[in-house]
Structure formats: C-alpha cells, structure tokens
mmCIF file of the N, C-alpha and C atoms, coordinates in Angstrom:
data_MODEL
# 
_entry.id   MODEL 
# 
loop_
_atom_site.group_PDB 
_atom_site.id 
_atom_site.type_symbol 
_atom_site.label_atom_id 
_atom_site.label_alt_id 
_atom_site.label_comp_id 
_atom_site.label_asym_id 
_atom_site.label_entity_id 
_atom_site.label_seq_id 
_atom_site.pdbx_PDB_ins_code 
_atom_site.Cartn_x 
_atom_site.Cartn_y 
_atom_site.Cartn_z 
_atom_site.occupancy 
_atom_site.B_iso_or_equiv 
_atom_site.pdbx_formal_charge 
_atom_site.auth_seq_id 
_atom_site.auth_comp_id 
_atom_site.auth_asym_id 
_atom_site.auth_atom_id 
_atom_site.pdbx_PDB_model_num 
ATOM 1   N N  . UNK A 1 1  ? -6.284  68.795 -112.497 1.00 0.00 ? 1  UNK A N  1 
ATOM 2   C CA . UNK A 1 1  ? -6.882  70.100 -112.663 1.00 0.00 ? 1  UNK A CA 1 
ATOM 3   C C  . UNK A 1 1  ? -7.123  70.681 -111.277 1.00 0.00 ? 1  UNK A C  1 
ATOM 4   N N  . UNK A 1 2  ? -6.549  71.808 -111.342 1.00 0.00 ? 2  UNK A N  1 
ATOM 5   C CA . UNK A 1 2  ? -7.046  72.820 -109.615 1.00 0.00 ? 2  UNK A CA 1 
ATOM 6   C C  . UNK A 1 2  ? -8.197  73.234 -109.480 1.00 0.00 ? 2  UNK A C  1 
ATOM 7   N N  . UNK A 1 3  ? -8.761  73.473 -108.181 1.00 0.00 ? 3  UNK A N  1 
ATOM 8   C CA . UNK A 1 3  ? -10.099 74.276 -108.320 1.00 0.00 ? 3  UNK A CA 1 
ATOM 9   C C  . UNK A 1 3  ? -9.866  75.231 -108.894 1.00 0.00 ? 3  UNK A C  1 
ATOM 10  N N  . UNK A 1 4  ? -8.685  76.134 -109.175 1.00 0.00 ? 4  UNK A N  1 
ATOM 11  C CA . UNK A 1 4  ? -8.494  77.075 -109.837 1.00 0.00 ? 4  UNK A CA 1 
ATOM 12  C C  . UNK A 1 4  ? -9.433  77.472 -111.361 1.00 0.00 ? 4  UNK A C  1 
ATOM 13  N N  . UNK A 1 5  ? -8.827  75.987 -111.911 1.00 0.00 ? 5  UNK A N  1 
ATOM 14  C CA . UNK A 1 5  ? -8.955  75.810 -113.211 1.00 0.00 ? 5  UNK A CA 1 
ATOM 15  C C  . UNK A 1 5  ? -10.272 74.504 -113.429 1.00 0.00 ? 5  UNK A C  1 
ATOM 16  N N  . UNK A 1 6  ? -10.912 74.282 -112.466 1.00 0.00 ? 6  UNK A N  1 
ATOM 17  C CA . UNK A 1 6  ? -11.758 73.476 -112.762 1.00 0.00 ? 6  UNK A CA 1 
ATOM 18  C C  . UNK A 1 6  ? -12.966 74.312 -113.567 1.00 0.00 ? 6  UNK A C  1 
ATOM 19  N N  . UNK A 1 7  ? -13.480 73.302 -114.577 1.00 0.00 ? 7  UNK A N  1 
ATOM 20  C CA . UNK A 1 7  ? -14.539 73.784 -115.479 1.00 0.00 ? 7  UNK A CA 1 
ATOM 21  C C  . UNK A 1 7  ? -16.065 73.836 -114.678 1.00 0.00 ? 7  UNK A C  1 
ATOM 22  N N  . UNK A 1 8  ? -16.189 75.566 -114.395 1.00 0.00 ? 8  UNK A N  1 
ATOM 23  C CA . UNK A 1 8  ? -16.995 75.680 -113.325 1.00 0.00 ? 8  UNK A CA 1 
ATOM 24  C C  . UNK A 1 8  ? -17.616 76.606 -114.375 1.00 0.00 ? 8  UNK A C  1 
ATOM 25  N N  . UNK A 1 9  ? -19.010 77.163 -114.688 1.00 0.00 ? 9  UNK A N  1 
ATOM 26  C CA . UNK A 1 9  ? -19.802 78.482 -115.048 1.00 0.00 ? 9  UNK A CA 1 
ATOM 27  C C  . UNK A 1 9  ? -20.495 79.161 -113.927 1.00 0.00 ? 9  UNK A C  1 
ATOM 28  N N  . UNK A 1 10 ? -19.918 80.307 -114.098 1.00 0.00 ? 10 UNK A N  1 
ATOM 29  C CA . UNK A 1 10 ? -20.966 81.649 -113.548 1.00 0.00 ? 10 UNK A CA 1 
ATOM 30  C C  . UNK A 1 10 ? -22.240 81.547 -114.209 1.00 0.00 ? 10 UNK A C  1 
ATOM 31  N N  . UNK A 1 11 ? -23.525 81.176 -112.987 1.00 0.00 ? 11 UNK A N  1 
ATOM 32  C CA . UNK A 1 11 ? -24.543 81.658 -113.239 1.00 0.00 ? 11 UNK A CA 1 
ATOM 33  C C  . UNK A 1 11 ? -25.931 82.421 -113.322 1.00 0.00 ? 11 UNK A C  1 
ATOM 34  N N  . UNK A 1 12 ? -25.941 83.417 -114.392 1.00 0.00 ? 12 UNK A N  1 
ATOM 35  C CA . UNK A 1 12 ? -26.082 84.665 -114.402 1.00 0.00 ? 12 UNK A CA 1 
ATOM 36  C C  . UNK A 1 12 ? -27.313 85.065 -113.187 1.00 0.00 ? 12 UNK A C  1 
ATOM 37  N N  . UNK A 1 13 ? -28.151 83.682 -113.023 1.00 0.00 ? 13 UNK A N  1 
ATOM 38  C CA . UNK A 1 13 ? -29.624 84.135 -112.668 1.00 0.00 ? 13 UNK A CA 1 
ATOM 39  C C  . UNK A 1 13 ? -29.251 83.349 -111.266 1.00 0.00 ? 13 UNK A C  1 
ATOM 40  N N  . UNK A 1 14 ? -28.344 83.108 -110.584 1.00 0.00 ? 14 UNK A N  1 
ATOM 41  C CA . UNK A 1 14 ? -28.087 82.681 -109.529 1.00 0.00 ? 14 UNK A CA 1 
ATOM 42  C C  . UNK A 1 14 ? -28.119 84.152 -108.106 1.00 0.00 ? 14 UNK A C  1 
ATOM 43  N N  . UNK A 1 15 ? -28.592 84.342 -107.251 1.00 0.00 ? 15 UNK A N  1 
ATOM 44  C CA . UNK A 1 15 ? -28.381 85.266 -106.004 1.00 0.00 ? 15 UNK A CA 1 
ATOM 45  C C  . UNK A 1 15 ? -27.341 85.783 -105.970 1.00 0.00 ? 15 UNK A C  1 
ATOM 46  N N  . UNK A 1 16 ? -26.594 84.606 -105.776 1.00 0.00 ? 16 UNK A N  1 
ATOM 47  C CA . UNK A 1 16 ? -25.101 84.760 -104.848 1.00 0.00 ? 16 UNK A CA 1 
ATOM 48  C C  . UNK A 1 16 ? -24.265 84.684 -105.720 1.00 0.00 ? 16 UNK A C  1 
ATOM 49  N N  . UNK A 1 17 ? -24.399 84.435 -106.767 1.00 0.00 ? 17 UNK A N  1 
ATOM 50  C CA . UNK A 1 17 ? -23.156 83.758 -108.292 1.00 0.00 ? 17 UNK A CA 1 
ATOM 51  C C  . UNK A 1 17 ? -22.986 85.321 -108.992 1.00 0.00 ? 17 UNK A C  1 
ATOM 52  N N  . UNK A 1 18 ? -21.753 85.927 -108.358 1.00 0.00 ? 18 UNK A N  1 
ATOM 53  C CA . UNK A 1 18 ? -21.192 86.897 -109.344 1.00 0.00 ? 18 UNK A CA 1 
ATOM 54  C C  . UNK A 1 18 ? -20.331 86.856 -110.036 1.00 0.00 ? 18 UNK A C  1 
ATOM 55  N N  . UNK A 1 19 ? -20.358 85.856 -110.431 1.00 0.00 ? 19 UNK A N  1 
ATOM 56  C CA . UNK A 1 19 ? -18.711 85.878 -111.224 1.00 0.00 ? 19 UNK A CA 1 
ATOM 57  C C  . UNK A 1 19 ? -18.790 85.809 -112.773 1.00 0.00 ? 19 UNK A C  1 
ATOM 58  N N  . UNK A 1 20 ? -17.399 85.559 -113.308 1.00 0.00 ? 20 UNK A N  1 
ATOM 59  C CA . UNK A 1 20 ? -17.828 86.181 -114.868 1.00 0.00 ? 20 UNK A CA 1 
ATOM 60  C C  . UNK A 1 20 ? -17.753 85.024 -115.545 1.00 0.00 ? 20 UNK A C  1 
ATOM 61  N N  . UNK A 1 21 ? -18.294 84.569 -116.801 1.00 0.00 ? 21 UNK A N  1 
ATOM 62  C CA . UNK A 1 21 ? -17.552 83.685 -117.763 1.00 0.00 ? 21 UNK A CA 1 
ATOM 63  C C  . UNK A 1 21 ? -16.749 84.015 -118.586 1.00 0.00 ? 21 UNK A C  1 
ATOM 64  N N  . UNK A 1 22 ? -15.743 83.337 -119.040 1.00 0.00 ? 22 UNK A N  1 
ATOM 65  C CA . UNK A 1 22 ? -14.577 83.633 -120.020 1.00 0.00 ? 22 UNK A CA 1 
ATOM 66  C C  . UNK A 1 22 ? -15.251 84.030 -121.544 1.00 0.00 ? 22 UNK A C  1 
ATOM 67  N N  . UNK A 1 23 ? -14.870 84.944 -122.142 1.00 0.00 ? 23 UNK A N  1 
ATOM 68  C CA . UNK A 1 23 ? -15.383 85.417 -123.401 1.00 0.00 ? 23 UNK A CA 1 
ATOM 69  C C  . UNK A 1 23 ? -14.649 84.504 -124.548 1.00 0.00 ? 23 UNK A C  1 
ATOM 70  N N  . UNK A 1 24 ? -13.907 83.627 -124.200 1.00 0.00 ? 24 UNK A N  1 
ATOM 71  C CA . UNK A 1 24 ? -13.175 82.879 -125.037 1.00 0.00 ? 24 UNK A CA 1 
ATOM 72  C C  . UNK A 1 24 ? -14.022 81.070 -125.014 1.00 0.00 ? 24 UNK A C  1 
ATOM 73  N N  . UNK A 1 25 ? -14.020 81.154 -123.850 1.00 0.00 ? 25 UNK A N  1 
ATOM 74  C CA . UNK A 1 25 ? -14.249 79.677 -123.472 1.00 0.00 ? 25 UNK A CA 1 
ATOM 75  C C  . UNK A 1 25 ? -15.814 79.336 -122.720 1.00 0.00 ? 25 UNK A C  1 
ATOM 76  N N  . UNK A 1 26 ? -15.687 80.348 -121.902 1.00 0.00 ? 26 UNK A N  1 
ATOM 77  C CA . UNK A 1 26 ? -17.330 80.320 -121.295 1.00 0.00 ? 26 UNK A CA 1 
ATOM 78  C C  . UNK A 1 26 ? -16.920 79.862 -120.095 1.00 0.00 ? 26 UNK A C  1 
ATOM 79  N N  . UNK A 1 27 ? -15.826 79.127 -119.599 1.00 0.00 ? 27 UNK A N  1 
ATOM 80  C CA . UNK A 1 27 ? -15.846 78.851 -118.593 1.00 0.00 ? 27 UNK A CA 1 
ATOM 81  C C  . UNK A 1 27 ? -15.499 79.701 -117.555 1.00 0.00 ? 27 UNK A C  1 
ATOM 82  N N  . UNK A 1 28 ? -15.837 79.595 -116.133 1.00 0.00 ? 28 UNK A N  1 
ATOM 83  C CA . UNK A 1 28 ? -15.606 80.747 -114.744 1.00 0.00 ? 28 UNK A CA 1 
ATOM 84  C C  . UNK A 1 28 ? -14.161 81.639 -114.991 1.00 0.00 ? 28 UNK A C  1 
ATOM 85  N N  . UNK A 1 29 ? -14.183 82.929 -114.593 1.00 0.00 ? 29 UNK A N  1 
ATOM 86  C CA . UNK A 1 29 ? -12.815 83.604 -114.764 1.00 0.00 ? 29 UNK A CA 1 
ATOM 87  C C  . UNK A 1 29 ? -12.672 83.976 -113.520 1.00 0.00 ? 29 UNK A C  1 
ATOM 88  N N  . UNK A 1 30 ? -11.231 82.990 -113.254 1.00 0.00 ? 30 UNK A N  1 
ATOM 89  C CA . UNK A 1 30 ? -10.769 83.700 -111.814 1.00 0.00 ? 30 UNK A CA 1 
ATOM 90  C C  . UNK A 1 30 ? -11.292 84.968 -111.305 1.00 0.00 ? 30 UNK A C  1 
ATOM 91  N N  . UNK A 1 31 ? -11.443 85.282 -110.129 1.00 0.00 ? 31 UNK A N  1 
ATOM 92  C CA . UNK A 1 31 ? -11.616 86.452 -109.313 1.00 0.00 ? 31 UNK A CA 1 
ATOM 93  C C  . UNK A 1 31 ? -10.717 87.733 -109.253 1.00 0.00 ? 31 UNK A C  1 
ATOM 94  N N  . UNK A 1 32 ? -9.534  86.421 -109.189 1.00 0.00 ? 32 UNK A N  1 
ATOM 95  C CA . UNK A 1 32 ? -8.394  87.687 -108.798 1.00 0.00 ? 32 UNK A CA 1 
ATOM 96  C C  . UNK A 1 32 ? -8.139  88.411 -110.619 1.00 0.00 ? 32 UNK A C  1 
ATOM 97  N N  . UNK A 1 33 ? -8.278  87.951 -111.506 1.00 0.00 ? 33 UNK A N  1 
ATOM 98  C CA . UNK A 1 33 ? -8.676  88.060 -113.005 1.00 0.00 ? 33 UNK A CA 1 
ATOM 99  C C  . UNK A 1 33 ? -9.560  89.232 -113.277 1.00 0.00 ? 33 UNK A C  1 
ATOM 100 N N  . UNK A 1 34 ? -11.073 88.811 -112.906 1.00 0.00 ? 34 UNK A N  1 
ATOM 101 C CA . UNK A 1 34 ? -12.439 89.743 -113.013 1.00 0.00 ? 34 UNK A CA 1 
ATOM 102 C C  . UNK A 1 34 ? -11.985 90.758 -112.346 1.00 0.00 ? 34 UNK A C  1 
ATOM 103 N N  . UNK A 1 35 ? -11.128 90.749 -111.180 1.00 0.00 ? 35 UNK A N  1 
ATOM 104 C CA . UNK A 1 35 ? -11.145 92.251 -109.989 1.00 0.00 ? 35 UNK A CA 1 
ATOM 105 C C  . UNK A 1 35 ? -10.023 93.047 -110.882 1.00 0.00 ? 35 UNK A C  1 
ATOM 106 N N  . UNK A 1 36 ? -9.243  92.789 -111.940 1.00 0.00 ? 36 UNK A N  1 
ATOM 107 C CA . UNK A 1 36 ? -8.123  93.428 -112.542 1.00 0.00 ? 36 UNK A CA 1 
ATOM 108 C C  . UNK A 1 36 ? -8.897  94.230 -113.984 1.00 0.00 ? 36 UNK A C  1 
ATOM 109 N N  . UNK A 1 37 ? -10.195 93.577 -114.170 1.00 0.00 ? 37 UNK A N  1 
ATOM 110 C CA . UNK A 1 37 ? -11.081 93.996 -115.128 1.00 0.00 ? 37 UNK A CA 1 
ATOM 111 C C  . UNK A 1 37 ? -10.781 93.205 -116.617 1.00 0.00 ? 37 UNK A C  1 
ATOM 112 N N  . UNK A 1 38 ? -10.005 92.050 -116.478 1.00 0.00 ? 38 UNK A N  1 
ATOM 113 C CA . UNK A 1 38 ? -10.339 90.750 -117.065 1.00 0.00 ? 38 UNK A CA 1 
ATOM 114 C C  . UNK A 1 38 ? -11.545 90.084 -117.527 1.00 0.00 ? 38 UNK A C  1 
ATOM 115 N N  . UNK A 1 39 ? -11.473 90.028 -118.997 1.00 0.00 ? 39 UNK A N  1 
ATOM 116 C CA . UNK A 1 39 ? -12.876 89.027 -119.320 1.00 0.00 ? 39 UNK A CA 1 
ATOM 117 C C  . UNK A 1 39 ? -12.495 87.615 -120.182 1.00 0.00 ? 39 UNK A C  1 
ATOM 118 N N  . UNK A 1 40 ? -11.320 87.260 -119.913 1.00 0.00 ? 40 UNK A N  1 
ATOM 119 C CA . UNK A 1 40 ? -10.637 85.800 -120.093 1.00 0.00 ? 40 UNK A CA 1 
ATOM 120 C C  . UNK A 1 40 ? -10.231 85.178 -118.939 1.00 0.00 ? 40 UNK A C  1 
ATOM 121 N N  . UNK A 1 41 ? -10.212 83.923 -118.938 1.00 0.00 ? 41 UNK A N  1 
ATOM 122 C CA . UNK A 1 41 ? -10.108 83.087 -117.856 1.00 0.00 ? 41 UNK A CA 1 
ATOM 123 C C  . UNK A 1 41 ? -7.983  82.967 -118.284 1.00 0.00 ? 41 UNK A C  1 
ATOM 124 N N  . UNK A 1 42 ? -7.628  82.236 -117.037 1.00 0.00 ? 42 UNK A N  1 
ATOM 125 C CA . UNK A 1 42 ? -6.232  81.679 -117.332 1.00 0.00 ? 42 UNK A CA 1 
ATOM 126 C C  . UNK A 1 42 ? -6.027  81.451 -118.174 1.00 0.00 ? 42 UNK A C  1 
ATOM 127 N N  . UNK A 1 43 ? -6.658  80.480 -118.940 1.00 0.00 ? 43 UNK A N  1 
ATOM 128 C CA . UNK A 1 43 ? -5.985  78.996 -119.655 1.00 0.00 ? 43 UNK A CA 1 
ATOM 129 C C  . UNK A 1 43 ? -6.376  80.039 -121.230 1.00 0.00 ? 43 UNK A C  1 
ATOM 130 N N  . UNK A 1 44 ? -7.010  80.732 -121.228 1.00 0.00 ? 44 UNK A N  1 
ATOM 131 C CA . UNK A 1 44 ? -7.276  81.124 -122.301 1.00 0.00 ? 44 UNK A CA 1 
ATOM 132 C C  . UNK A 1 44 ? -6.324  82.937 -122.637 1.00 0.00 ? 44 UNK A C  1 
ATOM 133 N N  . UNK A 1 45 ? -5.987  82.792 -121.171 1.00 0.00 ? 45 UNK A N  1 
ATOM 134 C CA . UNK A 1 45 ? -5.141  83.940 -121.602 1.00 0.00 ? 45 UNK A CA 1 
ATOM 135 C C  . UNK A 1 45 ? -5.641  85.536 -121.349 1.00 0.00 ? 45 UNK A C  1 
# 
C-alpha cells in the first residue's frame, strides 16, 4: 500500500488537518482529488 493510499482520516477538529474524507469509505481523499472538487478517494472511485 502507498502513502498515497494508506488508510489515513482527516481530522475535522485538528488545526492543521484540512483534508477531506471519502464519502464512500471515510478514508483521506487525495489532495490532488479534493483540489479538482472530489469527494471520493481513489480506490473508491
């Protein structure tokens, strides 16, 4: 598994943690994903 795809969560009440969770899976959604206005991670499509 890549860091890409490692099972990481965004979390919400974190400072510095902006990132999104997958609406499918829950798990972190790539960046380059979220910046395209993506709310699924890779693996989920």
């Amino acid at each position: 598994m890549s860091d890409a795809t490692a099972r990481r969560f965004a979390d919400p009440f974190a400072m510095g943690d902006d990132g999104a969770n997958c609406l499918r899976c829950g798990y972190l959604v790539e960046a380059e994903r979220e910046g395209r206005g993506l709310l699924t991670c890779s693996a989920c499509g």
